[in-house]
N, C-alpha and C positions, 0 to 999 in steps of 0.2 A: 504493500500500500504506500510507502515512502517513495520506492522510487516509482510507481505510477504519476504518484503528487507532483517528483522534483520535476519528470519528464514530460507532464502535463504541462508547469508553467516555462520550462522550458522553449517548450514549439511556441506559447503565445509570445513568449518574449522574443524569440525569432520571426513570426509570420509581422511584429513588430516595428523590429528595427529592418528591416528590409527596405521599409520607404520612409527609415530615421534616422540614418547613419551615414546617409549621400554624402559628397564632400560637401558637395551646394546644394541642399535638401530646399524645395518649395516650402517659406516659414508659413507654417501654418498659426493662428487663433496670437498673433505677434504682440498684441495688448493683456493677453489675457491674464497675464501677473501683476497688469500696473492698476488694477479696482483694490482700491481699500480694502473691500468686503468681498469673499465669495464664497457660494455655496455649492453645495453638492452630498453623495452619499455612497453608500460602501456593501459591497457584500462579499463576505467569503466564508471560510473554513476556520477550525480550530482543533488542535489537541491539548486538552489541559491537566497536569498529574497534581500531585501532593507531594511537600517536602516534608518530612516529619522527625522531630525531633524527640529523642526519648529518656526516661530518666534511670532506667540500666538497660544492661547491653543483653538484650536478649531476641530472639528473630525480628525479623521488621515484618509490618504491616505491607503486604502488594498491591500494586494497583496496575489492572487491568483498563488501558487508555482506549478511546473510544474517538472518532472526528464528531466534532459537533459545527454549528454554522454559527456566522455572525449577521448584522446587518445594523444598518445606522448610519446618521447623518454628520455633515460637516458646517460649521461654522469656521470662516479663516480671515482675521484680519490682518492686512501687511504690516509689516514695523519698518523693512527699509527692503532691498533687491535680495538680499539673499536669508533672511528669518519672517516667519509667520508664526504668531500665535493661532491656535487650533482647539476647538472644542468639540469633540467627536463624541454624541452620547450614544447608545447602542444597546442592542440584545445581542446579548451572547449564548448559547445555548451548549450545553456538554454533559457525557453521562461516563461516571467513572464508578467501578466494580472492586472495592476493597477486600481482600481476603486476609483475614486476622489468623494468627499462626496458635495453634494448640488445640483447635477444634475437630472433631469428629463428622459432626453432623456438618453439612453446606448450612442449612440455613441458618447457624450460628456463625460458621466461618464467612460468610458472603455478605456483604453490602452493599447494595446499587446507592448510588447518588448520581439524583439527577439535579445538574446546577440550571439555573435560568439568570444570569448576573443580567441587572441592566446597570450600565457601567457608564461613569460620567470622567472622564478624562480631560485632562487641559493641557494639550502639548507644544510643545516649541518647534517647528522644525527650521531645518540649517540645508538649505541647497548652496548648490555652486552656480557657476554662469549658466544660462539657457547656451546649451550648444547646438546647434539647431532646431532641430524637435525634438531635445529629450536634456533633461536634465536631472541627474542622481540628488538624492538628499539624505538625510540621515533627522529622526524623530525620537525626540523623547520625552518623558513629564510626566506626572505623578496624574492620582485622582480615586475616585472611591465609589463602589460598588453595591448593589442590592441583590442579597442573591434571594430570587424568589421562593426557592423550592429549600429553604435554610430549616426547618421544622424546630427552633427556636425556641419557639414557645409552646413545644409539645411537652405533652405530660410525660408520654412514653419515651422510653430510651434504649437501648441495645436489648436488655434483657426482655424487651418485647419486640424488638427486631425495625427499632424507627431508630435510623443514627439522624445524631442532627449539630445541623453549624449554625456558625453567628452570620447572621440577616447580610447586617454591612461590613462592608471587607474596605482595608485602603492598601493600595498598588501601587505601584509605578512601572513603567514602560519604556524599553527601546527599542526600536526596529533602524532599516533602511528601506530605498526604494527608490523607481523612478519613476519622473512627471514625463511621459510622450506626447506631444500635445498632436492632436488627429485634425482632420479638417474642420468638425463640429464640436469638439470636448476634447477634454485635457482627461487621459487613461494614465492611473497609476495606479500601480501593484505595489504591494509592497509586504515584508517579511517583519513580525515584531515578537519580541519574548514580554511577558507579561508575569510579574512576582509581586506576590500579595509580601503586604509589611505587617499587617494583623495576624493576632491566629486564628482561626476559622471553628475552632472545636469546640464543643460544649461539651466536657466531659459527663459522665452517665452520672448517677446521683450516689453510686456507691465507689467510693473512692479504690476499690479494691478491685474495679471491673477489669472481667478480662479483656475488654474489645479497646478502652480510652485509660484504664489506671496507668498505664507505662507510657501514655504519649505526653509529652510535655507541650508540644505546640504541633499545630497542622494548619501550613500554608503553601494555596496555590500555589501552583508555575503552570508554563504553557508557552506554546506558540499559536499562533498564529497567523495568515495570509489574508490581504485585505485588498480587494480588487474595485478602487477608488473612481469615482463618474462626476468630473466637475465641468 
C-alpha cells in the first residue's frame, strides 16, 4: 500500500511538470500571489499511529494503522513575496486497532479507535521565487484539535470494552510541497507529519488496569498528503 501511494503521487507529479518545467514555460495565473487574501480547499489521505510512553519496561501496546481521509479549507493572507500566514481548519478522519499484550481472549486484547479530529491549525509557510509555474515551499505551525469520536465523558472504560481519549488534543505541524500554478488554479500537493503535544489518554478508573495502568502518556503522530485547489 506505500508504494502504490508513493507511485501514485509520483505519475501526478510527473503528468505535472511536463508542461512546468519548460525552460520558457507559458506563465500561467502570473498575479495570483500578489491578493492579500486567498482562498481555497484541500482533500487527501492520512495515516495516523500513537507514540506511547510507559512507566516500566514491559511489552508495548501495537497499533494496527489504517488510511483514513482529510478535507478542509484554506484561508491565506500575504505578509510579503515569499511567507503566508494560513488557516486551514479540516476533518480528518482515521481508524486505528490497538492490541494490548497479556490477553487471551481478542476482545480484551483488541481496541478499535475511530478518531474524527476537526483540527484548527495556523500555519506559516516559506516559498522560494515563482520559477515559472511551480514553486516548492516548506509549512509549519502549531494548533488544536477536536477529536469527535474521544468517549471522554463515558462512564465505561476498558473493562467494559469502551477505550476512551481527551476530546481536545494541541499539535503542531510540518510538511513541504509544491505550488504548480495551471491555466485556471494554483494545484499543490503536499506531504506533512503531524505530532500531538497533549496526551490523548484517559486512563480507566482502576489504576491497576491492564489495558492504561503502565501507559504514562499517548500521543498522536501521523502523516499525511494534502492535494490543495486555490
Amino acid at each position: 500500500m506505500k508504494q502504490f501511494r508513493l507511485l501514485f503521487i509520483a505519475l501526478v507529479l510527473s503528468q505535472l511538470a511536463q508542461g512546468q518545467f519548460n525552460e520558457k514555460p507559458i506563465m500561467n495565473l502570473e498575479n495570483e500571489d500578489k491578493r492579500f487574501l486567498n482562498w481555497g480547499y484541500y482533500l487527501g489521505f492520512n495515516q495516523y499511529d500513537f507514540k506511547f510512553e510507559y512507566r516500566n519496561d514491559l511489552p508495548d501496546v501495537l497499533v494496527d494503522k489504517s488510511l483514513g481521509f482529510n478535507v478542509g479549507l484554506i484561508g491565506e493572507m500575504r505578509i510579503n513575496e515569499f511567507l503566508d500566514l494560513r488557516f486551514e481548519p479540516g476533518l480528518f478522519y482515521s481508524s486505528r486497532i490497538l492490541g494490548f499484550p497479556g490477553f487471551t481472549e481478542e476482545s480484551d486484547a483488541l481496541r478499535e479507535v475511530k478518531s474524527t479530529y476537526i483540527s484548527f491549525p495556523l500555519l506559516l509557510k516559506a516559498s522560494t521565487r515563482r520559477i515559472g509555474n511551480w514553486k516548492p515551499f516548506i509549512i509549519g505551525g502549531a494548533g488544536m484539535a477536536l477529536n469527535l469520536g474521544s468517549n471522554e465523558t463515558a462512564l465505561d472504560d476498558n473493562s467494559s470494552g469502551t477505550f476512551r481519549m481527551k476530546k481536545q488534543v494541541f499539535n503542531y505541524e510540518l510538511g513541504f510541497g509544491i505550488d504548480f500554478y495551471l491555466e485556471y488554479f494554483k494545484f499543490s500537493p503536499s506531504i506533512r507529519g503531524v505530532f500531538a503535544i497533549s496526551d490523548e489518554l484517559v486512563p480507566d478508573r482502576d489504576p491497576a488496569s491492564p489495558w492504561t495502568g503502565n501507559i504514562l502518556a499517548m500521543r498522536t503522530r501521523g502523516v499525511f498528503v494534502n492535494f490543495t485547489f486555490e
